[in-house]
C-alpha positions in Angstrom: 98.1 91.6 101.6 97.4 88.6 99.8 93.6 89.3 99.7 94.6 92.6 98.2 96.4 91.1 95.7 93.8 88.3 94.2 91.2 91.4 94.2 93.6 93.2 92.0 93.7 90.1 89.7 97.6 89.4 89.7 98.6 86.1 88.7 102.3 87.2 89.2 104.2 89.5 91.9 107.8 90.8 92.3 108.6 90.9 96.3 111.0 93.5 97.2 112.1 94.1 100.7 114.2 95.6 103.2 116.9 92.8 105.3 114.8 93.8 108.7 113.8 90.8 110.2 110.2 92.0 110.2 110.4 92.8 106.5 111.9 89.4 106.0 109.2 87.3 108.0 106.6 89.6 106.0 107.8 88.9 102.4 108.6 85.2 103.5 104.9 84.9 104.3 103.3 86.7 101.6 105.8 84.4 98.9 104.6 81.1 100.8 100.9 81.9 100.5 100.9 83.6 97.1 102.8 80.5 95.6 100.6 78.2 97.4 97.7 79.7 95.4 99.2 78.3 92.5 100.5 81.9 91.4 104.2 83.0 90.6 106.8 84.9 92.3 109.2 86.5 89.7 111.9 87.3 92.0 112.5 88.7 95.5 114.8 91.8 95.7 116.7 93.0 99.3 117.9 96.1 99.8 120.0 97.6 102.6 118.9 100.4 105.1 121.5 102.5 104.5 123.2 102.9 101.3 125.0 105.4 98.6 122.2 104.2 96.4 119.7 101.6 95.4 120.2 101.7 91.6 121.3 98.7 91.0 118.2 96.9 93.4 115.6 99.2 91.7 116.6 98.5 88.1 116.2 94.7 89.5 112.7 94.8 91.4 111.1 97.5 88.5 113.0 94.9 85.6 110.7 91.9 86.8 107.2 93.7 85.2 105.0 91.4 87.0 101.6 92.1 87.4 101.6 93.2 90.9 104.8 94.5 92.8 105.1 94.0 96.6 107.1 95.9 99.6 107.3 95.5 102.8 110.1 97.6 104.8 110.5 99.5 107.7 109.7 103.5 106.6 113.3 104.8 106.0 114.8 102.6 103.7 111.3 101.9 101.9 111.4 105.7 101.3 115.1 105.4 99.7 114.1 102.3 97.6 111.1 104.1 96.3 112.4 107.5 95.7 115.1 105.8 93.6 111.9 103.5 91.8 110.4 106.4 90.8 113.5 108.5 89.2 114.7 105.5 87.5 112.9 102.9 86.3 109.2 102.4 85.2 108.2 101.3 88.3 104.0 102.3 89.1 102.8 102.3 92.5 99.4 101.8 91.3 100.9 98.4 90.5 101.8 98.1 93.8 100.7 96.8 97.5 103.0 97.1 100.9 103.2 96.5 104.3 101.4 97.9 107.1 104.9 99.9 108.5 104.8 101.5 104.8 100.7 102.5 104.7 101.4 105.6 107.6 101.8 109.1 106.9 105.2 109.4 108.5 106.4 106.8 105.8 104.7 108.5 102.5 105.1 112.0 103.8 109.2 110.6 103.3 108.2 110.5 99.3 105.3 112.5 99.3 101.7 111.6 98.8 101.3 113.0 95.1 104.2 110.9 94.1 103.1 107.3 95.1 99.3 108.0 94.0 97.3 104.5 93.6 100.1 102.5 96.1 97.8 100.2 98.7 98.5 97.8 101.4 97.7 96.2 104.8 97.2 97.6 107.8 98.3 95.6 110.9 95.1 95.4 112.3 93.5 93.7 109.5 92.0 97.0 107.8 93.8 97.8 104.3 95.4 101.8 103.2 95.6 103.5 100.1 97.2 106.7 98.6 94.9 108.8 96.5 94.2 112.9 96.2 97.1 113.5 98.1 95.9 111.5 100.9 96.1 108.1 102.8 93.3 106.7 103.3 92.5 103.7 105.8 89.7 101.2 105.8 89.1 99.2 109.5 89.2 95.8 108.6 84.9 95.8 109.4 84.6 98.8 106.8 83.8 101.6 107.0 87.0 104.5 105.7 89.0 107.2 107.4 91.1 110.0 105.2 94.4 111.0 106.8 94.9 114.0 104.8 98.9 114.8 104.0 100.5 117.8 102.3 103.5 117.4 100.4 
């Protein structure tokens, strides 16, 4: 992820993740090498798995306008989080890389392909993902591309 974000040029990031521990090591990581690199992390928003909604941590994470946002989260409440991003605030997924548990077509079928158009990340093999056309689209990490295609 941080390879995908010094491609894209970002000199500052907002982290926003879930309170798994998995998301938690992720973000941790991605903060410690990013900042290491003599770049800037704006802020670092949690949300909860489960909740009546995640306005208030939407408004926080979209409020930061860095140049790149970042997400890591297990599927369900990355969904929540996003679907509430995208009817709220001026959040862009184009603007945006995730996690490898985010880049599968069980998690964007949960907001729907058309609606996180341009959104990229990680796989956990090495590989990166991308949304585009409606579909998710993987790269191996040795090249080479494979298109997952998804309905909404």
């Amino acid at each position: 992820m941080l390879q995908l974000a010094m491609d894209r040029s970002a000199g500052t990031v907002a982290i926003g993740r879930g309170r798994s521990a998995a998301a938690t090591r992720a973000a941790s990581g991605f903060a410690r090498r990013w900042e290491a690199s003599t770049r800037a992390v704006l802020c670092v928003v949690t949300w909860p798995g489960n909740a009546a909604s995640w306005l208030r941590q939407a408004v926080r994470f979209a409020a930061a306008n860095p140049d790149m946002w970042v997400m890591s989260d297990p599927s369900g409440g990355w969904a929540q989080m996003t679907r509430r991003l995208l009817w709220a605030t001026p959040w862009q997924p184009e603007r945006t890389i995730a996690g490898a548990d985010i880049g599968t077509s069980q998690a964007i079928g949960l907001v729907g392909a058309a609606n996180v158009s341009g959104l990229a990340g990680a796989t956990a093999d090495g590989g990166t993902w991308e949304v585009r056309d409606g579909k998710l689209d993987t790269r191996p990490e040795c090249g080479g591309s494979v298109s997952i295609p998804y309905s909404i």
